[in-house]
N, C-alpha and C positions, 0 to 999 in steps of 0.2 A: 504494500500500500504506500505511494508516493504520497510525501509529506512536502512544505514547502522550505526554505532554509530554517533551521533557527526549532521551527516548528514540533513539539512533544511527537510522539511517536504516541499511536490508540494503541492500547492494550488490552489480551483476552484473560480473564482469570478461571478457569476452565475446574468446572466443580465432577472430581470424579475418581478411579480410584476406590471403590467402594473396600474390596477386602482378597485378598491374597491365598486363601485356601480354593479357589479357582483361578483355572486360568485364562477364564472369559470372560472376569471381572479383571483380571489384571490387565488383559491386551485390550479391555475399551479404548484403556487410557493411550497407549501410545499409536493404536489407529486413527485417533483423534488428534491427536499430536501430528501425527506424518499427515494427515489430511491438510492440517493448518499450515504445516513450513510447505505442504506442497503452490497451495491455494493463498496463503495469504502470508507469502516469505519474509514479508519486511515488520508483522506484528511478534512484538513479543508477547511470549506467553509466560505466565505464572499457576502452576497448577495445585490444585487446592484439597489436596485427598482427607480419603480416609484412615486410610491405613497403604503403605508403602514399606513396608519391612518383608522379612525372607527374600534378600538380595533385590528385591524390586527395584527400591531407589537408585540401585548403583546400578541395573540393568537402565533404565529412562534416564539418566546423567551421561550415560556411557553412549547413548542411541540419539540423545540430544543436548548435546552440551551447552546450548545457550536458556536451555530449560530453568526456571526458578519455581523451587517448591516452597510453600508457607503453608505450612500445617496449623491447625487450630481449631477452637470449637466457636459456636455461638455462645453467647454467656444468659443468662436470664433477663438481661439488660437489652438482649437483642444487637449484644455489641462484640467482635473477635474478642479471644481471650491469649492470644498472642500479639507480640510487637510486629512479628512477620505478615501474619494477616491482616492485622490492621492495617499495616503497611499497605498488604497486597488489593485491601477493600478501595484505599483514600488513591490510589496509581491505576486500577483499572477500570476500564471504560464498558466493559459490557461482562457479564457474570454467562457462561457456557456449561450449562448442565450436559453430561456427558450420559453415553446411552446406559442404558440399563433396565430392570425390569421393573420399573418402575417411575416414578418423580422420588427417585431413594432420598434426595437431601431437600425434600420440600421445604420443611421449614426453614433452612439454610438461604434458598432461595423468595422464600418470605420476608426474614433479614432483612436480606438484601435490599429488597425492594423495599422495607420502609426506613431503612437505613441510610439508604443512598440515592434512592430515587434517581438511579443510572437501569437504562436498558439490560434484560436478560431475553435469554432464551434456550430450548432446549434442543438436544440434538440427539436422535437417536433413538427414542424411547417407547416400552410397550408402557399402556396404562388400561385400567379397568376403566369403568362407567366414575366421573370423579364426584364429590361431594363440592358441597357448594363453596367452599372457600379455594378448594382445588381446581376446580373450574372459573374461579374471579381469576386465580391468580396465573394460570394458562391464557385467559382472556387477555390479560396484562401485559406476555410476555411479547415480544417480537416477531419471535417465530418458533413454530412448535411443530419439530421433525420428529414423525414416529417412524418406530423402525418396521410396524405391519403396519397396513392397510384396516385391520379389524379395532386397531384401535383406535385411529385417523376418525372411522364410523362412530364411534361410541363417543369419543369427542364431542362431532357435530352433531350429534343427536344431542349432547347434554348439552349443549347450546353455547358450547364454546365455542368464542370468535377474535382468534390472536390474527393481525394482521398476514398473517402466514403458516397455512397450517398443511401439509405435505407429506407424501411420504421418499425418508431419505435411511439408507440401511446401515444395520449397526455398525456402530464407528470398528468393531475389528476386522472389516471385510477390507481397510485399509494398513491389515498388519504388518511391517515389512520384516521387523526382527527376525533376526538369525544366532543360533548357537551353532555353525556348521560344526567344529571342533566335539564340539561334548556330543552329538549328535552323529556324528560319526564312529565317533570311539564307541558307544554307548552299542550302535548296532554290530561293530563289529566283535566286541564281547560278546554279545547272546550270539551272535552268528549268522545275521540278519542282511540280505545283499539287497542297496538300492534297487528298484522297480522292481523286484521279486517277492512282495508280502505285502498285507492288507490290512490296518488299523482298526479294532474293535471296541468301541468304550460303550461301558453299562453307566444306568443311573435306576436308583431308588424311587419310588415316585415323589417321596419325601425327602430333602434332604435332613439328618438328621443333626442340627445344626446342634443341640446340648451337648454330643458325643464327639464334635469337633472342638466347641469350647465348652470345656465339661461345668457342667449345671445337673443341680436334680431334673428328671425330667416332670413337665409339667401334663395334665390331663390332656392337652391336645399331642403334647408330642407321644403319648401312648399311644392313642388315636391314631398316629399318625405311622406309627411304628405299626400297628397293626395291618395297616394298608398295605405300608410297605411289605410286611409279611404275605401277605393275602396274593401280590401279584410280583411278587419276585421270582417265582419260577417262572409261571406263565408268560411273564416278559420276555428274559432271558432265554428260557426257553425255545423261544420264535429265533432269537439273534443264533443262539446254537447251530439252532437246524441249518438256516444260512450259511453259517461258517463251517458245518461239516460237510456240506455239501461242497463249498470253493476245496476244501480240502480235499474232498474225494477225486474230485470232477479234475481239479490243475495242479494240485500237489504242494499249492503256495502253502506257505505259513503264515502264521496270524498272531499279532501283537496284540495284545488286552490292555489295555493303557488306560490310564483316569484321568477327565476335567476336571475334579475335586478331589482333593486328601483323602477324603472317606472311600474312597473308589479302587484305591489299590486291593485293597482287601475283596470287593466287591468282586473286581474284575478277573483276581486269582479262584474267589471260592466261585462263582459262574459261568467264567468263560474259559476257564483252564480244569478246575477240577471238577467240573459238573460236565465237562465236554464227553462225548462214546469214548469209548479206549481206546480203539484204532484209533482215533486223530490225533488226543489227547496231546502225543510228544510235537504234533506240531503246531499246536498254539503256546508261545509264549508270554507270560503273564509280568510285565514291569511292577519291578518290587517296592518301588519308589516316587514319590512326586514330585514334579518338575517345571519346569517356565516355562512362558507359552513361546519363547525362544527356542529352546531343544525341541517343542513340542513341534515348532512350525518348520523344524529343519528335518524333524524323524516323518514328517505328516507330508514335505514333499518330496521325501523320497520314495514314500510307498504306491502302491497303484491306486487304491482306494482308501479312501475311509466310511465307517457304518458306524452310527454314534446314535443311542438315546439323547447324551447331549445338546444340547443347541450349536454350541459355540466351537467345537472339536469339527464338527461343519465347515465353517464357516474359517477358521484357520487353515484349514486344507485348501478352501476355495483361493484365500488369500493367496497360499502358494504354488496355485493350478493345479489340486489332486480332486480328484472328483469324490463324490460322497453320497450317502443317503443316510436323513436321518428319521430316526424312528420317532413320533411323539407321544409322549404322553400325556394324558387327561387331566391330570393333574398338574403338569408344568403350564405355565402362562402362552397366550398364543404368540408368542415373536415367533414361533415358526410359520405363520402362515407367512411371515417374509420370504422363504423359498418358493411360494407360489409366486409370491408379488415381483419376483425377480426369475421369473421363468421358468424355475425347476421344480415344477409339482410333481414330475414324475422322478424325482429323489425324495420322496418327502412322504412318511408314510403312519397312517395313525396305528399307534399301539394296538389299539382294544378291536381293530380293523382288520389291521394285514393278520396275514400266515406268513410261518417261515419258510413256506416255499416262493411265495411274491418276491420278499426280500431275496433270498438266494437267487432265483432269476436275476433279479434286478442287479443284484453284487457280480453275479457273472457278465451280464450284458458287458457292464463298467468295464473290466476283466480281460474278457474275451475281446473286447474292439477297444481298447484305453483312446485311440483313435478319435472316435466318433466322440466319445464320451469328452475327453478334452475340448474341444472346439461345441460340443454345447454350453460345456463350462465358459469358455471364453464368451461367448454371446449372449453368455447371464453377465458376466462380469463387466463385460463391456456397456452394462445396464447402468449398474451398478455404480461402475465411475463417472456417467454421465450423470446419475443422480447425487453423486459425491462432488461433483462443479459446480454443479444447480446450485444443490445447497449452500454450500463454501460462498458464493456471490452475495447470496442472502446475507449469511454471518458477515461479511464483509460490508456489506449495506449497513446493515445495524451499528457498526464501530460509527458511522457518520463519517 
């Protein structure tokens, strides 16, 4: 953005970063990051997390060195309770909610706005039907990018009218990080050869967030434990059958990997030790959890990925590997974004498909990587045009 001589330089203060035991909460941040040094290389940014620890921080310093972090909370006063933040509230010109599966730092962005009575907006984000203070302050904003279409609907139905309201896709569809190093080593350990294996990640229909940050558990999260109980085979199950089929049918092998911490375990006890016997040795099950760095360097080397996930997707796409993902009922709808970017036939409902659909569909990928590639390109090439669009917007809003 050309300034005139002499003239301050508009700044973006980019609210996001939610939390680190995923790694499609960690790569919102620096897909949004790389969108903005792509799109708007002369603003500087200040990013405003929630949490940046287990090497994050030094991963986004390392990837953007002009980057400044101000960590901090709101105070009861409705005022930062750092000097860094404050700083970063009284120097920046427009407040950048970053995607996620929600308005996660509402009140933050509440703040803001009667704090500072400077323009916001958000970028990327799935929301439900909102309540009345939720939908004043959407009204409010600038511009208001979701990352589906289904929630764009439930917006405009609850009668919210922000000068710009669109849909633009989550900000990790602009991931570029790379761990090529650990990423390499890592497959040559287990024994793993580029374009010869297939990415397999489970998920619970709950994540069981007490057991990640240990708390008593409360009545819903039994609830919810219970669920999770009820359709954990039957899930899994489906994905199984898919993967022992690629394994009958081509001989590849199959990495189990986790979006979330809690997933290593998941991914060992369901897709490795619940697999038929005959395959069993050739699915490997990653005993560790990792950045969406390694993730995105192990994710373009293999042919496919197949992920309950959302974002293990959507990482792959980032680095041109094709995917489908499975959803479930109980996850939030950002997946109907793979329709709204062309790829509904990767995109498949849990409580829907069979694991023979999925297996077709995992061989198609497979069998013609080919074809499968250059669909992917003409989803993505969606994708970045809706990633300009928006960028222009944000760019509009600094004034």
């Amino acid at each position: 953005m050309a300034t005139g001589c002499g003239a301050r330089l508009r700044r973006i203060l980019l609210r996001s970063s939610w939390q680190t035991v995923n790694i499609g909460d960690i790569a919102h941040t620096p897909g949004v990051l790389r969108l903005l040094e792509q799109h708007l290389p002369d603003v500087p940014v200040t990013l405003w997390p929630s949490n940046v620890d287990n090497g994050v921080r030094e991963m986004l310093l390392a990837a953007f060195p002009k980057l400044t972090i101000a960590e901090g909370k709101v105070g009861s006063d409705g005022q930062p309770t750092t000097e860094a933040l404050r700083e970063a509230w009284a120097t920046s010109d427009l407040l950048l909610h970053g995607s996620g599966p929600s308005v996660v730092a509402e009140k933050d962005v509440q703040a803001w706005r009667r704090g500072t009575d400077k323009p916001y907006g958000l970028y990327g984000v799935t929301v439900e039907t909102p309540g009345a203070e939720l939908a004043d302050l959407l009204t409010g904003a600038q511009f208001v990018f979701c990352r589906d279409t289904i929630s764009l609907k439930l917006l405009r139905d609850a009668g919210v009218a922000s000068p710009v309201m669109e849909f633009a896709p989550d900000g990790t569809f602009a991931l570029h990080l790379r761990d090529e190093a650990r990423a390499e080593a890592y497959l040559q350990r287990v024994g793993l050869q580029p374009g010869r294996f297939v990415c397999a990640v489970p998920r619970l229909r709950y994540t069981p967030y007490y057991k990640i940050h240990p708390r008593t558990p409360t009545e819903e999260d039994l609830r919810r434990d219970a669920v999770n109980e009820q359709y954990r085979t039957a899930d899994h199950g489906k994905l199984r059958e898919a993967l022992a089929r690629l394994i009958r049918e081509t001989g590849l092998p199959v990495l189990a990997c986790p979006e979330m911490t809690y997933e290593v375990e998941v991914a060992r006890q369901e897709l490795c030790e619940a697999m038929p016997p005959e395959v069993q040795a050739k699915v490997i099950a990653r005993d560790d959890y990792w950045r969406p760095d390694e993730a995105a360097s192990v994710y373009a080397r293999a042919l496919a990925v197949v992920s309950f996930e959302c974002h293990s997707p959507i990482i792959a796409a980032a680095a041109g590997t094709p995917f489908l993902h499975l959803r479930q009922p109980t996850d939030t709808h950002k997946g109907q974004m793979y329709r709204d970017i062309g790829l509904s036939d990767w995109l498949f409902e849990a409580d829907e498909m069979t694991g023979e659909q999925v297996g077709e569909a995992l061989l198609q990928i497979v069998n013609d990587p080919q074809t499968a590639q250059a669909k992917l390109a003409r989803a993505m090439e969606f994708v970045q045009e809706r990633q300009r669009d928006s960028m222009a917007v944000v760019g509009k809003a600094l004034g």
